[in-house]
PyMOL Python script that loads the backbone (N, CA, C, O; Angstrom):
from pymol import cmd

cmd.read_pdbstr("""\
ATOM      1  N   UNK A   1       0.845  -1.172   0.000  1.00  0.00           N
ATOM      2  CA  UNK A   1       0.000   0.000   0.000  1.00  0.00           C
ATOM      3  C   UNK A   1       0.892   1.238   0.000  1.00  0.00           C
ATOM      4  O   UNK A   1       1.877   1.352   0.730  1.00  0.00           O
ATOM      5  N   UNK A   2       0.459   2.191  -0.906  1.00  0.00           N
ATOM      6  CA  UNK A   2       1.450   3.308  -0.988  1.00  0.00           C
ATOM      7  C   UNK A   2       0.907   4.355  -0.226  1.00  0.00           C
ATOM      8  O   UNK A   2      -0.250   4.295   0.190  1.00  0.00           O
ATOM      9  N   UNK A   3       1.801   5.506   0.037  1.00  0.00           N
ATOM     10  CA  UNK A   3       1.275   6.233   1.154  1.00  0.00           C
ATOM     11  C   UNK A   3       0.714   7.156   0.283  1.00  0.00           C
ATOM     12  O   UNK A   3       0.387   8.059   1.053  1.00  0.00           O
ATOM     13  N   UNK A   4       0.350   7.552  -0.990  1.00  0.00           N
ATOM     14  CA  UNK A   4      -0.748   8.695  -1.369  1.00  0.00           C
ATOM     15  C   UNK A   4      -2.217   7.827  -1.469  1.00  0.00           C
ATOM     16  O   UNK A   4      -3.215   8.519  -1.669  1.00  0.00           O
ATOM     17  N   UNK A   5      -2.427   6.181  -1.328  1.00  0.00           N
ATOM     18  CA  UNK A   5      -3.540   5.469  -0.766  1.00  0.00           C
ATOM     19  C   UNK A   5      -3.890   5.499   0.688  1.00  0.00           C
ATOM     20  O   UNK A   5      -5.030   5.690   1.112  1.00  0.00           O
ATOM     21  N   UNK A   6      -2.942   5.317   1.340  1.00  0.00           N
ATOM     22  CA  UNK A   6      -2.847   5.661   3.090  1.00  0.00           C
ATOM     23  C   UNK A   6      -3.837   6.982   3.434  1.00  0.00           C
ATOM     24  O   UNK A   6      -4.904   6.932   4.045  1.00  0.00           O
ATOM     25  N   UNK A   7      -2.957   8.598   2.674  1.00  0.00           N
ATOM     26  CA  UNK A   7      -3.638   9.467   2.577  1.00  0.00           C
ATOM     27  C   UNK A   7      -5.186   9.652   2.451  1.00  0.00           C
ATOM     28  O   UNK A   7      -5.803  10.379   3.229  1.00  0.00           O
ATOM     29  N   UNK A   8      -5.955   8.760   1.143  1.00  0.00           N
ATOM     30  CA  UNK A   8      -7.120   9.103   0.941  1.00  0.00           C
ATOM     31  C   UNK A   8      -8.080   8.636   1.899  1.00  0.00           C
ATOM     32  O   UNK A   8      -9.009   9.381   2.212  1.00  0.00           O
ATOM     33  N   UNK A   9      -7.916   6.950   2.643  1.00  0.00           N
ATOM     34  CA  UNK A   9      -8.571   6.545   3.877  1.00  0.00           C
ATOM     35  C   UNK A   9      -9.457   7.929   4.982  1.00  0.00           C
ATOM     36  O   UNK A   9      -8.841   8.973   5.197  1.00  0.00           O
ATOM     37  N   UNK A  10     -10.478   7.780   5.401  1.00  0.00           N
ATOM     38  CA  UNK A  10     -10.907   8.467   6.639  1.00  0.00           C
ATOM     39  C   UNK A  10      -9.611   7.355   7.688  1.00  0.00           C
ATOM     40  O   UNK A  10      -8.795   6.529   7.278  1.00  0.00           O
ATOM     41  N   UNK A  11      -9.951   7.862   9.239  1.00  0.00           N
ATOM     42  CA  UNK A  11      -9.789   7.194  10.391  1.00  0.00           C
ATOM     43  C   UNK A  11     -10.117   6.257  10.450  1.00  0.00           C
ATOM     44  O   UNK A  11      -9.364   5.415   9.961  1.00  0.00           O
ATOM     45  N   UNK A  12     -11.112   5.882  10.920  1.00  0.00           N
ATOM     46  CA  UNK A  12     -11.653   4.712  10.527  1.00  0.00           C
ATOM     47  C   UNK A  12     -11.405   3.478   9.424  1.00  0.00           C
ATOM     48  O   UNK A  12     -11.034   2.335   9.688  1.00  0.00           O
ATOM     49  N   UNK A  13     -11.665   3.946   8.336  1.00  0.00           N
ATOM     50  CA  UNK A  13     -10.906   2.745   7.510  1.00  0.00           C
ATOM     51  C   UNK A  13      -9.229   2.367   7.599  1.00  0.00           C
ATOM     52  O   UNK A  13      -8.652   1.325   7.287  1.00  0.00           O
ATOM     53  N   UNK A  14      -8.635   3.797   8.217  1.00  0.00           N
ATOM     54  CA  UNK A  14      -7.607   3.294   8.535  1.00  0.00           C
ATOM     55  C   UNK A  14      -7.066   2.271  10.121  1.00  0.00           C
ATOM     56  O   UNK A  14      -6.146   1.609  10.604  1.00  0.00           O
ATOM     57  N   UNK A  15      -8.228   2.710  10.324  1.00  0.00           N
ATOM     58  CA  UNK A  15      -8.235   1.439  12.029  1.00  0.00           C
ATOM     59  C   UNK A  15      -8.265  -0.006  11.252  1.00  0.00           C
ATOM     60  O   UNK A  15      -7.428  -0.892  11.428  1.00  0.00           O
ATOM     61  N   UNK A  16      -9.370  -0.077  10.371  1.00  0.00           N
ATOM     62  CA  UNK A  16      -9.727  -1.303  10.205  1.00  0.00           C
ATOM     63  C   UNK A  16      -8.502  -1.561   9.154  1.00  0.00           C
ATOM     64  O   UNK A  16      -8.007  -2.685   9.235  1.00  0.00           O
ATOM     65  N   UNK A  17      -8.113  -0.947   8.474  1.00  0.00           N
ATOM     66  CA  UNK A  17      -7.097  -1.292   7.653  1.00  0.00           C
ATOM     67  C   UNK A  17      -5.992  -2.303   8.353  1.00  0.00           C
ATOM     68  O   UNK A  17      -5.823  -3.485   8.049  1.00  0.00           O
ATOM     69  N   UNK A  18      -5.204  -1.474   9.470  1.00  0.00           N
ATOM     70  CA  UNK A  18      -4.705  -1.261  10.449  1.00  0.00           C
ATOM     71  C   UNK A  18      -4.699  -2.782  11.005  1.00  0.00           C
ATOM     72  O   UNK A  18      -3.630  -3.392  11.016  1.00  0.00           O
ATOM     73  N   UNK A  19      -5.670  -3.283  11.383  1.00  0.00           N
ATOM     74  CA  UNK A  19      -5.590  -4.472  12.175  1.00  0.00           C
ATOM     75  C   UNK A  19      -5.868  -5.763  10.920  1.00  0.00           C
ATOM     76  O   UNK A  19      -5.657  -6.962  11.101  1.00  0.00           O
ATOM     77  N   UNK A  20      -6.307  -5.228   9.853  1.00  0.00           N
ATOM     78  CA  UNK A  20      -6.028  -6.218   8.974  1.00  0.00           C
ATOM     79  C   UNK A  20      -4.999  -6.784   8.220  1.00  0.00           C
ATOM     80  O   UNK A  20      -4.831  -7.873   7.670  1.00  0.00           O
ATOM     81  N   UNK A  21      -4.044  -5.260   8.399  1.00  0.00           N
ATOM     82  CA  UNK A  21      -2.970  -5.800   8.112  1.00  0.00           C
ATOM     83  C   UNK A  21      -1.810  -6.279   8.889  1.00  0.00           C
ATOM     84  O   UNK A  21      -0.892  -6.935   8.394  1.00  0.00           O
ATOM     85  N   UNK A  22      -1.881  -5.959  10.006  1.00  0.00           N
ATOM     86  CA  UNK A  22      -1.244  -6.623  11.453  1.00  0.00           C
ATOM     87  C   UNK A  22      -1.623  -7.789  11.434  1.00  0.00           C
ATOM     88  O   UNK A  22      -0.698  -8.592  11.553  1.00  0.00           O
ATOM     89  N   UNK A  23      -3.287  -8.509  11.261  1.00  0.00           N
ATOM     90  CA  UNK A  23      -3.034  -9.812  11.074  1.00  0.00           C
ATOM     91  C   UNK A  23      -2.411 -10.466  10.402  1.00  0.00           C
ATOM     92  O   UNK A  23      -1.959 -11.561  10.739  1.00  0.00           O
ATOM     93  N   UNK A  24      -2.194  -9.702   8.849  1.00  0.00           N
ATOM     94  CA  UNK A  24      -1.622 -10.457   7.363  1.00  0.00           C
ATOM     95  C   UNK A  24      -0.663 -10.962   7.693  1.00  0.00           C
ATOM     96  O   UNK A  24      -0.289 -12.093   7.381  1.00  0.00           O
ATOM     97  N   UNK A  25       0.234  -9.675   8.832  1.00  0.00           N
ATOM     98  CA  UNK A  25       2.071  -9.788   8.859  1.00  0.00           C
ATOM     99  C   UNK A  25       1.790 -11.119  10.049  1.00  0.00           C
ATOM    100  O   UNK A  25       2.811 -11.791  10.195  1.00  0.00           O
ATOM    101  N   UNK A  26       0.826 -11.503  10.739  1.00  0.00           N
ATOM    102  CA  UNK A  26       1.218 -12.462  11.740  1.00  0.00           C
ATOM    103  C   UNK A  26       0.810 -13.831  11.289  1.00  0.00           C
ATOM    104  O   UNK A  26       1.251 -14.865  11.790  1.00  0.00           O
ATOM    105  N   UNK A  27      -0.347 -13.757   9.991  1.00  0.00           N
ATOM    106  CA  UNK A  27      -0.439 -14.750   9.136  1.00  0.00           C
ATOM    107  C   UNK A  27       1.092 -15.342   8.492  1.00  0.00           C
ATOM    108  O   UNK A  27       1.375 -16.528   8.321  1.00  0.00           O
ATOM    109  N   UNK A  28       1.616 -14.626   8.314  1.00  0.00           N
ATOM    110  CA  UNK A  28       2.798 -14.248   6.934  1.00  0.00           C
ATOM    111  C   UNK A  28       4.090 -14.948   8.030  1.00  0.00           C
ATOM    112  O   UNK A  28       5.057 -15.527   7.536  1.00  0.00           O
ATOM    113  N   UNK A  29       3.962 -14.823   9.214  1.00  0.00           N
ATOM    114  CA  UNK A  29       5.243 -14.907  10.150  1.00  0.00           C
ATOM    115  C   UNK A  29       5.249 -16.219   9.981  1.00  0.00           C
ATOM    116  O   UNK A  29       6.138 -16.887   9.453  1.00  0.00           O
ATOM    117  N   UNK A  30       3.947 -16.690  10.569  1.00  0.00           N
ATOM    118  CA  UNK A  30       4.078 -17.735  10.913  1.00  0.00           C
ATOM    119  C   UNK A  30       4.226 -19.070   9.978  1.00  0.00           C
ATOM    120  O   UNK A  30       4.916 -20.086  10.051  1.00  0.00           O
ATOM    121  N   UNK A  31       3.343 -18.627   9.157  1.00  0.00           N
ATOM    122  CA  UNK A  31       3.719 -19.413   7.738  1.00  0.00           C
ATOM    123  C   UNK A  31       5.325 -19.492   7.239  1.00  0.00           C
ATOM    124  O   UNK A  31       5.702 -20.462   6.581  1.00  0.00           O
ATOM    125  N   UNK A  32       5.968 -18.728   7.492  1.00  0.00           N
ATOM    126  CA  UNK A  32       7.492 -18.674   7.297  1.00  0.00           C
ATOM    127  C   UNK A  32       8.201 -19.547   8.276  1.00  0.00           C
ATOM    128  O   UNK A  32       9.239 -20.203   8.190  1.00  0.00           O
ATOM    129  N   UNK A  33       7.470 -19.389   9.085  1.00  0.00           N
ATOM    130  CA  UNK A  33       7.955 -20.058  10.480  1.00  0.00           C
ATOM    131  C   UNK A  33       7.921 -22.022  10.616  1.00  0.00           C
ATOM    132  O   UNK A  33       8.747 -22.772  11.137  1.00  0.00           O
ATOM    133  N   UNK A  34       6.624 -22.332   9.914  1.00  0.00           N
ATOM    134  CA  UNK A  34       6.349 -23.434   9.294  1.00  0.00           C
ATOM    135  C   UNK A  34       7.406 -24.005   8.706  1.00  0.00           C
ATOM    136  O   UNK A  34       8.060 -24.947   9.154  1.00  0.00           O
ATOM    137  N   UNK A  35       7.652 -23.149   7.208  1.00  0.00           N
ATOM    138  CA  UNK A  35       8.047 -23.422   6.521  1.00  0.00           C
ATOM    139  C   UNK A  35       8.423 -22.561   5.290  1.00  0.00           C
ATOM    140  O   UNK A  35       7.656 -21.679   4.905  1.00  0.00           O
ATOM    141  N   UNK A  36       9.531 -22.796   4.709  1.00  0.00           N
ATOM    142  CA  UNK A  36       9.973 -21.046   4.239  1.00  0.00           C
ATOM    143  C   UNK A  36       8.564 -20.596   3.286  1.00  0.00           C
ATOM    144  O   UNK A  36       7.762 -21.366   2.758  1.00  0.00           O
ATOM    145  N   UNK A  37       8.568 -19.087   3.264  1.00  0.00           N
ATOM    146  CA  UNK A  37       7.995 -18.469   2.186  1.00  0.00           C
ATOM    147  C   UNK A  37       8.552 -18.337   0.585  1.00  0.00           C
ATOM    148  O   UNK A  37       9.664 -17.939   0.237  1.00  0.00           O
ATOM    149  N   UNK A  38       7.375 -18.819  -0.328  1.00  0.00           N
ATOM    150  CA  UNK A  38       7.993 -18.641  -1.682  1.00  0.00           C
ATOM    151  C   UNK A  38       8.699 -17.218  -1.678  1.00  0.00           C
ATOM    152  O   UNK A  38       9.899 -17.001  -1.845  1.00  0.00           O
ATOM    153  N   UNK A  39       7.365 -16.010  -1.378  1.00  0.00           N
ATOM    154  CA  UNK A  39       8.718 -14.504  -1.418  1.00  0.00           C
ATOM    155  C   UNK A  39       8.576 -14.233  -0.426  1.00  0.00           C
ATOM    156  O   UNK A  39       7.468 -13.898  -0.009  1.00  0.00           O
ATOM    157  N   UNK A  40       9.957 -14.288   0.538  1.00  0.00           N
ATOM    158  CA  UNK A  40       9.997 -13.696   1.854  1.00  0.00           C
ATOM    159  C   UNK A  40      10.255 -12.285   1.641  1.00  0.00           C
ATOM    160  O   UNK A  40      10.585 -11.701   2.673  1.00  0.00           O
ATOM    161  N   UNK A  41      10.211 -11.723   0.817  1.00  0.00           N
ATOM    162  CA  UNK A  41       9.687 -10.115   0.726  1.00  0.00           C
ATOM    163  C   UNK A  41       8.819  -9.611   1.315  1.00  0.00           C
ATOM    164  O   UNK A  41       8.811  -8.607   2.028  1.00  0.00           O
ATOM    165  N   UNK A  42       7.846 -10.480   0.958  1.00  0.00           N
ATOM    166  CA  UNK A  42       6.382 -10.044   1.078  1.00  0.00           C
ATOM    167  C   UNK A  42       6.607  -9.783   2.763  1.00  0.00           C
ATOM    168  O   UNK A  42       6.575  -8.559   2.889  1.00  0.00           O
ATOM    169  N   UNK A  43       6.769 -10.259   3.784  1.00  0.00           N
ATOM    170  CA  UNK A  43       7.562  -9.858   5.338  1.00  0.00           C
ATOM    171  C   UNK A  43       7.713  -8.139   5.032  1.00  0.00           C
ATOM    172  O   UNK A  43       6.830  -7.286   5.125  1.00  0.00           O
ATOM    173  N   UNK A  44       8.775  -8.015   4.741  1.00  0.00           N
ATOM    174  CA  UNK A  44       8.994  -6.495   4.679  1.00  0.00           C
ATOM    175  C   UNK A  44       8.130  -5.306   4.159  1.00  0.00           C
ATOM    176  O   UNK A  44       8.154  -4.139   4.549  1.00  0.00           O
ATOM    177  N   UNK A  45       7.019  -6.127   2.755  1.00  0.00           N
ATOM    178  CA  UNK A  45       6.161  -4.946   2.403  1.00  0.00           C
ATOM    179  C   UNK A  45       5.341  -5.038   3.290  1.00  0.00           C
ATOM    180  O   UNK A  45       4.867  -3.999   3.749  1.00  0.00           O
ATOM    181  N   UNK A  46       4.888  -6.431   3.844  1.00  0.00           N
ATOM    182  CA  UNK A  46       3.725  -5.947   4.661  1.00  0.00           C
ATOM    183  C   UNK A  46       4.106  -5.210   5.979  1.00  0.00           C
ATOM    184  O   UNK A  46       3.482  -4.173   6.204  1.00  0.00           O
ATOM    185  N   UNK A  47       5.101  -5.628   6.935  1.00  0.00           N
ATOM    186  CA  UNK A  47       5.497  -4.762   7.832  1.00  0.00           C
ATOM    187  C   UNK A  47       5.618  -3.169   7.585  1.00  0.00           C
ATOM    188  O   UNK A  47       5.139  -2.283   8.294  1.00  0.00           O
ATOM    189  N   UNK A  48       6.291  -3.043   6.541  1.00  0.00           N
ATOM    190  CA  UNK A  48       6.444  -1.552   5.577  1.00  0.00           C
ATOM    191  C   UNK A  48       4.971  -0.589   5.688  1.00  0.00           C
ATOM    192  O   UNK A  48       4.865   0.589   6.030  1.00  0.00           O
ATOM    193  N   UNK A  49       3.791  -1.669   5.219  1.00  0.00           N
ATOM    194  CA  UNK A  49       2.484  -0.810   5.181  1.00  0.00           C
ATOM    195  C   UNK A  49       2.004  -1.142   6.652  1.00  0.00           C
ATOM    196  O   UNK A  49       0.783  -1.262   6.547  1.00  0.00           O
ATOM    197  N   UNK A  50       2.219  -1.266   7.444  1.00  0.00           N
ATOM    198  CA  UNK A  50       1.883  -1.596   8.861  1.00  0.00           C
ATOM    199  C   UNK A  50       2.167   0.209   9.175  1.00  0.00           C
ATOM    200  O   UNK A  50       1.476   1.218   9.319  1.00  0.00           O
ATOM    201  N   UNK A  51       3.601  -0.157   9.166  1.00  0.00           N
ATOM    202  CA  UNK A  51       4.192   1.159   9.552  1.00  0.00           C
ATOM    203  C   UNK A  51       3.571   2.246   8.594  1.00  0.00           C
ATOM    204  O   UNK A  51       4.297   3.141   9.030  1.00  0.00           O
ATOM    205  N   UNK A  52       3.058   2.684   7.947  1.00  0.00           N
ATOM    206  CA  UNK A  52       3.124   3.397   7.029  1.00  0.00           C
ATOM    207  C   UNK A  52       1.487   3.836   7.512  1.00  0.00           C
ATOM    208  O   UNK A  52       1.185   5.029   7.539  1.00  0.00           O
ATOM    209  N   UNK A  53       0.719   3.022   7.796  1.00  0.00           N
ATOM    210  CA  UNK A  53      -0.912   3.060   8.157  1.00  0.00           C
ATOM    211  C   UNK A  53      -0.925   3.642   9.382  1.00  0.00           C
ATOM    212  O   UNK A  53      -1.793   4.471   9.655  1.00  0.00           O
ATOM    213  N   UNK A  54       0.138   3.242  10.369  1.00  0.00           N
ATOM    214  CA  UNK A  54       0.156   3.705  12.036  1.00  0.00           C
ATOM    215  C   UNK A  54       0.793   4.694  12.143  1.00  0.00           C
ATOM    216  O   UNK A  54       0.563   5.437  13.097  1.00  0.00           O
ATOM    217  N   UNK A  55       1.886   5.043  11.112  1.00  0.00           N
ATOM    218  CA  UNK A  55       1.971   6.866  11.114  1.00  0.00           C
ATOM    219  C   UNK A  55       1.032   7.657  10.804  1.00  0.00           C
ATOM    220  O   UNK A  55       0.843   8.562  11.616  1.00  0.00           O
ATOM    221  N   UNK A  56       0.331   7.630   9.847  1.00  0.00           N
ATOM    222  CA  UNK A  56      -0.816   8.169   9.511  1.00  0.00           C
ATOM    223  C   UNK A  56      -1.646   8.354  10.442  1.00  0.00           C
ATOM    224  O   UNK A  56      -1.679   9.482  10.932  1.00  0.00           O
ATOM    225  N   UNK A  57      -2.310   7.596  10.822  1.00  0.00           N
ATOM    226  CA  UNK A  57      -2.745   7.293  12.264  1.00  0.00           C
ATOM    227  C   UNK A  57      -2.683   8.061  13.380  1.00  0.00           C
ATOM    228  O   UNK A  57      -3.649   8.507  14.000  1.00  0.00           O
ATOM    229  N   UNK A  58      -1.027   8.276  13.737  1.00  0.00           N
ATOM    230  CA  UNK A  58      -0.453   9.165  14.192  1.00  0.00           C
ATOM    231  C   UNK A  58      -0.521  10.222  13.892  1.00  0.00           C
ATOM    232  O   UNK A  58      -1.291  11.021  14.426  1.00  0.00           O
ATOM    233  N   UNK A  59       0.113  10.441  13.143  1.00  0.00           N
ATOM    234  CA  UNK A  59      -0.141  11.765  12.304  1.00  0.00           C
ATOM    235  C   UNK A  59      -1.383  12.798  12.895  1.00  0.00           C
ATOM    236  O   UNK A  59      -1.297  13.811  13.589  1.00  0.00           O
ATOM    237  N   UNK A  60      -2.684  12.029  12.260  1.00  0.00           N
ATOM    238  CA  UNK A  60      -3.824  12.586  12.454  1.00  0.00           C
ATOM    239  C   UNK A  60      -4.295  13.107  13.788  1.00  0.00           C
ATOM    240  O   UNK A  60      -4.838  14.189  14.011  1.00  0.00           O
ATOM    241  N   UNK A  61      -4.032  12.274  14.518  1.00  0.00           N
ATOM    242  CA  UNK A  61      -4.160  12.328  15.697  1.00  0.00           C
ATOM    243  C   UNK A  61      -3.727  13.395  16.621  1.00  0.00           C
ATOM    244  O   UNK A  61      -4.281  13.846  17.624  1.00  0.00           O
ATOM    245  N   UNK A  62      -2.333  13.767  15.911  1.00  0.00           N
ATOM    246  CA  UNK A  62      -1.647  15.279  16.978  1.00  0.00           C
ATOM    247  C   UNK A  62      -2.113  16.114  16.146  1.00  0.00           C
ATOM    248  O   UNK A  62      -1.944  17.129  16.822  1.00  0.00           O
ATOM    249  N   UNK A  63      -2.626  16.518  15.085  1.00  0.00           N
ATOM    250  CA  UNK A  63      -3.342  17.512  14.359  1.00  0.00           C
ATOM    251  C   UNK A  63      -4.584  17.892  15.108  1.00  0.00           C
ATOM    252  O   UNK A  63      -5.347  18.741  14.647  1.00  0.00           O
TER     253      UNK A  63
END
""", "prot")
cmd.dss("prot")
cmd.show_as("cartoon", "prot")
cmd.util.cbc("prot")
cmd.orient("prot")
């Protein structure tokens, strides 16, 4: 997810965003954890838009 998509979200969709994608990355762990991932990339983008959703987040919030 790129951050001029991050941008257009209300609050809200970014909550729910937010915990959907926190699950993905703990889906994603553990499956690696199993047994390797075809792209262990995918780890870093999703952590990447984790971070990227909870600044925003942030962001909004001290405004």
């Amino acid at each position: 997810m790129k951050q001029s998509e991050v941008k257009e979200l209300s609050i809200a969709e970014l909550q729910e965003k937010l915990s959907e994608t926190r699950k993905s990355y703990s889906d994603l762990k553990m499956a690696h954890v199993v047994s390797p991932l075809e792209n262990p990339i995918q780890l870093r983008s999703v952590r990447r838009a984790v971070a990227r959703i909870a600044t925003e987040l942030t962001k909004r919030e001290l405004q």
